[in-house]
N, C-alpha and C positions, 0 to 999 in steps of 0.2 A: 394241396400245394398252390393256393392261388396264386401269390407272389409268382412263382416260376409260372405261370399260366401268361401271367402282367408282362411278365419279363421275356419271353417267346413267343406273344401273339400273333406279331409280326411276321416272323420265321415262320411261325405254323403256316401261316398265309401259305408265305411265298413258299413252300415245300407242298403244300394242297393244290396251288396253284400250277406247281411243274408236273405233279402227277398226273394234273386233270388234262392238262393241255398238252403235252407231250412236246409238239413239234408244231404249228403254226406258218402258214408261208402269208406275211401281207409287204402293202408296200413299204419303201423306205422313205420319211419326213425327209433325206437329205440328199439321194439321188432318183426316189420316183420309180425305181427296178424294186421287182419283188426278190426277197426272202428271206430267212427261217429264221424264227424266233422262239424262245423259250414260252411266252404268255402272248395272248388274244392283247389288242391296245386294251378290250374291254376291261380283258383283266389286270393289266397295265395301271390302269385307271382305279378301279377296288383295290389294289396293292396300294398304292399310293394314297390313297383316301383314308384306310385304313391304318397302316403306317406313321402317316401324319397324326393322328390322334394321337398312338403310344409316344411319340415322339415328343410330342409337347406336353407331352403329362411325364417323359421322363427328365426332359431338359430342363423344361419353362421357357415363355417366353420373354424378354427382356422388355421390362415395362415402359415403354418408350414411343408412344403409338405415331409422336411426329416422327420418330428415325426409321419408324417402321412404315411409314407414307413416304420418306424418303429414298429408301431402299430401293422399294415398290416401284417407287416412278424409272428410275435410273431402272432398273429391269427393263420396266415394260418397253423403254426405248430401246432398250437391245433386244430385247425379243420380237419389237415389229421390223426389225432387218433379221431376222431369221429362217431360217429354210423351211420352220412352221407356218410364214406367216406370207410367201409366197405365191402369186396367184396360181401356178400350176400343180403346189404340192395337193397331195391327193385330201379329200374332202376328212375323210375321217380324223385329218389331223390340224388342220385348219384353224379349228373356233376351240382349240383348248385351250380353258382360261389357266391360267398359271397361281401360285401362291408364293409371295418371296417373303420367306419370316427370317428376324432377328431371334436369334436363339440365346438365351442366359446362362453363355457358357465363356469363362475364360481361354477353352483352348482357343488356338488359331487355326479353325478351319470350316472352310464350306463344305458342302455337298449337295445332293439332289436324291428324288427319290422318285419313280416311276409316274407319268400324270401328270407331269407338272409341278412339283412344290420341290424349292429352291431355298438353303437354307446358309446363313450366314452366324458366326458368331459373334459374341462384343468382343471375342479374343479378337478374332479378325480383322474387325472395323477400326482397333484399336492401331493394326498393323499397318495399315493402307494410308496412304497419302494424299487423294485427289481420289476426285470422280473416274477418271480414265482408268484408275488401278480396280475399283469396284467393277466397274463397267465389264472389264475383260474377266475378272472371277464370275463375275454372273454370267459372260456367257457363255464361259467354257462348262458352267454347271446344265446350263439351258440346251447344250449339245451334247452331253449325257443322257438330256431327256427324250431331244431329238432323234438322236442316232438307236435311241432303245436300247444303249449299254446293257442295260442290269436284264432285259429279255434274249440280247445275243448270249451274255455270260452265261444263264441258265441255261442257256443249249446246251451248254457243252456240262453240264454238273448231272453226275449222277445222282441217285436217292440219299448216300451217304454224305452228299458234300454240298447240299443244296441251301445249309443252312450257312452256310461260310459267304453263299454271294449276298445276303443283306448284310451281314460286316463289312464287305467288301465298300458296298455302297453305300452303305450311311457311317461306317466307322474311317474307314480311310481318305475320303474326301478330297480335296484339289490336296492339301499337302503329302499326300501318301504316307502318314504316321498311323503304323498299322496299330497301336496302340489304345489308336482313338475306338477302335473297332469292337477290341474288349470292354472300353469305359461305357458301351451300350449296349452290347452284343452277349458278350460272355466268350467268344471263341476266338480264337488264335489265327491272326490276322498273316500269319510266317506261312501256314500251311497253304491258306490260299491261295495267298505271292508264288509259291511254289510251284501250288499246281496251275496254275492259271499263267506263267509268267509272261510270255510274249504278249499274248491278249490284253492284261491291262495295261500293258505300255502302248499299242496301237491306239490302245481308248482314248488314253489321256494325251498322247500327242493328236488325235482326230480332234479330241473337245478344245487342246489348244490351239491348234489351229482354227478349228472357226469360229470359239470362242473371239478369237483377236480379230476375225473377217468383220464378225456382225458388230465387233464393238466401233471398229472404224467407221464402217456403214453409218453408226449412227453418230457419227462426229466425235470422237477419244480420240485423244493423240493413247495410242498401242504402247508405244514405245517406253510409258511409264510405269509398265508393269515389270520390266526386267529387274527393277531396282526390288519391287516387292518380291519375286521368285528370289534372287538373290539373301534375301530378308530370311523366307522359309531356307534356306542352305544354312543359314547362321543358327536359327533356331535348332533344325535338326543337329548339328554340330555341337554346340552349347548343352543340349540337352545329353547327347550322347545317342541319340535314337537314329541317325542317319545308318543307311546300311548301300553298301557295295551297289554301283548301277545295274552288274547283272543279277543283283539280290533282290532288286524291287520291281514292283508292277509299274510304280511310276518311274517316267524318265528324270535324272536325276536335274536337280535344281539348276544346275549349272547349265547342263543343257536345255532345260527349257528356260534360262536368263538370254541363252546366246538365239536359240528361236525365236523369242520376241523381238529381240532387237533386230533381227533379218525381216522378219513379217512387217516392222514398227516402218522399215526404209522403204520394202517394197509396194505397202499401202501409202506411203506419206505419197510416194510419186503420182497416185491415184488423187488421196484426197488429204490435199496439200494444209490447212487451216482446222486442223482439231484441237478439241478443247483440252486444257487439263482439270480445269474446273478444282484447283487444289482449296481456294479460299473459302467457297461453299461446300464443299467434304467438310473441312477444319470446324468451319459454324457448326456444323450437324453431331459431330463427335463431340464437342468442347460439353465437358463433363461429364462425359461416358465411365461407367465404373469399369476399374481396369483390375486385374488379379482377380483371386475371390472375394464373396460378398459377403462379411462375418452376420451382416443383417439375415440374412437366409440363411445361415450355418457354416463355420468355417470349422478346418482341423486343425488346432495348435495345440501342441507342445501333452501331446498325449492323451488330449479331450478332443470331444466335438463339444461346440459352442455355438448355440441358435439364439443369438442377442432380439429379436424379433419375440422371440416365444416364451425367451427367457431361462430357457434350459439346458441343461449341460450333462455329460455325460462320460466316462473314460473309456478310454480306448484298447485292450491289453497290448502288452509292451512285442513292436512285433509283426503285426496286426496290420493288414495295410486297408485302409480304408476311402470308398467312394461313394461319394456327394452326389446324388440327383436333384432336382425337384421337389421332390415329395418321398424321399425316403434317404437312408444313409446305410450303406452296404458294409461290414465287417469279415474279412477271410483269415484265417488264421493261416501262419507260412509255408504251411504243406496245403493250402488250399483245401483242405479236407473237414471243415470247422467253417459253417457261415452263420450269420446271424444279422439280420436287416430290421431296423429301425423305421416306421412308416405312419402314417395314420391311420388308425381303426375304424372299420365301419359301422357307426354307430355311435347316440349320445350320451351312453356309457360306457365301461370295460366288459360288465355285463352283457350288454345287447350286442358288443360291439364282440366278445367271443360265441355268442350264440350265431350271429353272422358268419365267422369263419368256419364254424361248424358246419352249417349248411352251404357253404360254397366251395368247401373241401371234401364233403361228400364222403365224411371218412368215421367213423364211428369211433369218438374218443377216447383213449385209455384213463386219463382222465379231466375231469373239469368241475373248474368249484372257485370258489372263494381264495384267495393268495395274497399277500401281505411285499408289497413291491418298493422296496427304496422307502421305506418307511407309510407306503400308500397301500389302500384298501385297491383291492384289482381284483382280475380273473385268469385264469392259466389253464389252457389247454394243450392237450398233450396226446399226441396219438405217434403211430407207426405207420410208415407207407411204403408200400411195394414199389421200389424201381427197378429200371434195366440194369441201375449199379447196386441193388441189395436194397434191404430193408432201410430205411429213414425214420430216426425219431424226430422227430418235429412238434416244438413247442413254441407256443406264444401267450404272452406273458402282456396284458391289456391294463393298462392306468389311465387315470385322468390328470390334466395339468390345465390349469387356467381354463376351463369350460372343452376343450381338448383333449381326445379319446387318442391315446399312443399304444403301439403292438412292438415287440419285440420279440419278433420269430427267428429262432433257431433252429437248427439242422445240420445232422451227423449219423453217418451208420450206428445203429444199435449198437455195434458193438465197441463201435470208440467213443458213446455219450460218454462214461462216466469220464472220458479222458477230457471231453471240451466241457461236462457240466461246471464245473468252478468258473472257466474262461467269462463262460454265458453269464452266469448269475453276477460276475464280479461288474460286467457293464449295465444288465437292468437295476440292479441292486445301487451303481453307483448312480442312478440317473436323478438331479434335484435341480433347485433355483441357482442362476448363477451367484457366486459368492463377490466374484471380486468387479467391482463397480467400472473399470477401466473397460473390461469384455462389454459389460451391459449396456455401457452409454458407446463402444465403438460405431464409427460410422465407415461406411466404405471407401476406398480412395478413387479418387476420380481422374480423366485425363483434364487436364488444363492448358488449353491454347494460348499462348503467349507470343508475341513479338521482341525477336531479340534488337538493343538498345545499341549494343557497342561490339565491336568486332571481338572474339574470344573463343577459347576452346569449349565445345558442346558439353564437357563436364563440368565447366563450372559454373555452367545455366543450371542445373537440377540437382542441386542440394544433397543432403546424405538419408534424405526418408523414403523408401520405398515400400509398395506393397510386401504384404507378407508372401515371402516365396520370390519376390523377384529383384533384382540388383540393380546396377548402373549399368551394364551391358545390356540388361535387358530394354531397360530403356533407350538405348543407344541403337538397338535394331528396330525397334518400333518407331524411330525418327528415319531409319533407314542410311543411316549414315556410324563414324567411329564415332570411339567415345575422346579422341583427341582432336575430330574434323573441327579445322576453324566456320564460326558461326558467322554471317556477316549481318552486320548491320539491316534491321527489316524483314531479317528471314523471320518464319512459321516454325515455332519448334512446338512439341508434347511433352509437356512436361509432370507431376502429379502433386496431387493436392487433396482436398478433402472440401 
């Protein structure tokens, strides 16, 4: 089962990591008193090191290496007003370098992961207005790091639920969309909320709080984040995915709209002249791709469509399907039926199943020569022992354009022949795209404009949106309605291609 190996590396860590460490007393990066943590910093550091790899091999990074210097800087100014960076905090925590990546992901949201590495989305970036709104997401993620969230949380997790705090902290992130948790994690983001509840609301109002401390430190006007929290209230709402404030680990939007704007007054009196820096944000986004990227793979209208590779694929009707990086994930509605789409290792279908053969360690029922969507291929097929019953497990290896593709399935023995059609009907339909429109698609991008004449914000942005996204959506990504009069001079986002 490599894949599931890919898919849980992480987890395994951090679950090896609680067992081995149990209980730990060091100091605290944010008040200098010791105690008890789930992992050693050292291993802190190896979680996070590690981590980061799966990470970017499940996400991608978004190709953009100036926005990715840009990010970087606006970090590192918040993080030298940080309680890391302190002359009294204690030594061990001092000279940790940080890593702030732009991630190639439409959602909206950040997060952080043990060590240092600080991550943002294009959904994100797409969201924010000015420097000053960046500034205070990055450093409420940089006091997740600080405070060692994700080693207090594992205190309290037993052997059984150990694997739910890496969803916690890489899937629900500053916006608490426990959602996001499963599109990397595989686990159920409600349970946690559950069992954890008070604790992650302490987290998240502690990272909001000095998130906003170190961003003022370092010259932000604070105060322009309330409009962004606000932002996340709309999204959650729209989407339907908000849940009850005694239902979530985060505090709810609203109230942390009304905490920045108290922090925003009670710092302005300290440090009267911050910046908003909204016109150099705007430079740095202006073109940023916004929705999904049909160039990397898009899902419309019953297919997958990789206009880059040139290939396409169906979907069964039903069928909910998620977009990585480097592979595309298919679950059928009882969830009991998967099947993932990836790259083969190897520069045939041939070598490229004799690989997974040896890295599954599994002795094949069978393997041989197979006839795939009209291609010569390879097809291996075994059984594997889980704690949930036997597993048939096949994958099904072709070539395309010098390109080794696997299409690995899996289902208890005793429901294959129920998903074998489902299976064969998506490798079987896999070919060149046909219709010329997918092929030549280009992504759509944000566009910076200056409005000319006074008017209503709808009738700045046209009737073409991303696939998947509306006029409202664009309307909260400006952070304003979609009937707000625009005046003359203002900084709108608008989209384009």
């Amino acid at each position: 089962m490599k894949l599931m190996k890919r898919y849980l590396g992480s987890i395994c860590l951090l679950g090896l990591l609680a067992i081995l460490s149990g209980c730990v007393t060091e100091p605290s990066a944010l008040t200098g008193e010791s105690r008890s943590y789930g992992y050693t910093w050292r291993q802190e550091l190896e979680l996070g090191r590690t981590s980061d790899a799966h990470l970017i091999q499940q996400m991608g990074l978004y190709p953009d290496d100036a926005l990715a210097s840009y990010v970087t800087s606006i970090g590192e100014s918040v993080l030298a007003q940080s309680s890391l960076r302190r002359v009294g905090t204690p030594e061990i925590y001092r000279n940790l370098e940080f890593k702030f990546r732009v991630m190639d992901s439409p959602v909206v949201n950040a997060f952080a992961l043990p060590g240092g590495y600080v991550y943002v989305t294009r959904g994100l970036l797409a969201h924010l207005s000015n420097e000053a709104q960046l500034a205070v997401v990055l450093g409420h993620e940089i006091t997740h790091v600080a405070a060692r969230h994700a080693s207090q949380q594992a205190l309290k997790q037993q052997w059984g639920q150990i694997g739910l705090v890496a969803g916690a902290v890489i899937g629900q992130g500053i916006t608490g969309n426990e959602q996001f948790a499963d599109q990397f994690m595989g686990w159920g983001g409600s349970v946690f909320q559950m069992l954890t509840l008070k604790y992650g609301r302490d987290a998240e109002r502690e990272s909001d709080i000095y998130g906003v401390e170190y961003s003022a430190k370092a010259g932000y006007a604070i105060g322009e984040s309330a409009d962004f929290f606000n932002s996340l209230g709309r999204i959650s709402a729209k989407s339907g995915q908000s849940l009850p404030s005694w239902q979530s680990s985060h505090p709810g939007a609203g109230e942390r709209e009304g905490r920045i704007r108290q922090l925003a007054i009670d710092w302005g009196n300290t440090f009267p002249d911050l910046k908003v820096g909204e016109a150099e944000y705007l430079k740095e986004i202006d073109g940023l791709i916004i929705g999904e990227n049909p160039r990397s793979g898009i899902v419309m209208r019953g297919k997958f469509y990789h206009a880059d590779m040139g290939f396409q694929f169906d979907i069964p009707e039903g069928w909910q399907a998620k977009k990585e990086a480097s592979s595309v994930t298919l679950v059928d509605p009882a969830g009991r039926g998967i099947l993932v789409f990836s790259v083969g290792k190897g520069s045939t279908p041939e070598e490229a199943a004799r690989n997974f053969v040896t890295s599954s360690k599994v002795e094949p029922l069978r393997f041989g020569k197979s006839t795939i969507g009209g291609r010569k291929g390879y097809v291996v097929e075994n059984s594997v022992a889980t704690s949930n019953g036997n597993m048939l497990v096949r994958n099904e290896f072709l070539s395309h354009r010098g390109e080794v593709f696997g299409f690995l399935s899996y289902s208890k023995v005793e429901e294959s022949k129920r998903y074998r059609s489902a299976f064969s009907s998506v490798s079987e339909s896999f070919g060149e795209i046909g219709n010329a429109s997918i092929r030549d698609i280009e992504p759509t991008r944000l566009k910076v404009v200056t409005a000319k004449k006074q008017d209503r914000f709808s009738n700045f942005i046209g009737t073409e949106f991303p696939y998947g996204m509306d006029e409202t959506d664009l309307a909260i990504i400006n952070q304003i309605e979609l009937n707000t009069v625009v005046e003359p001079g203002e900084k709108l986002k608008i989209v384009g291609n």
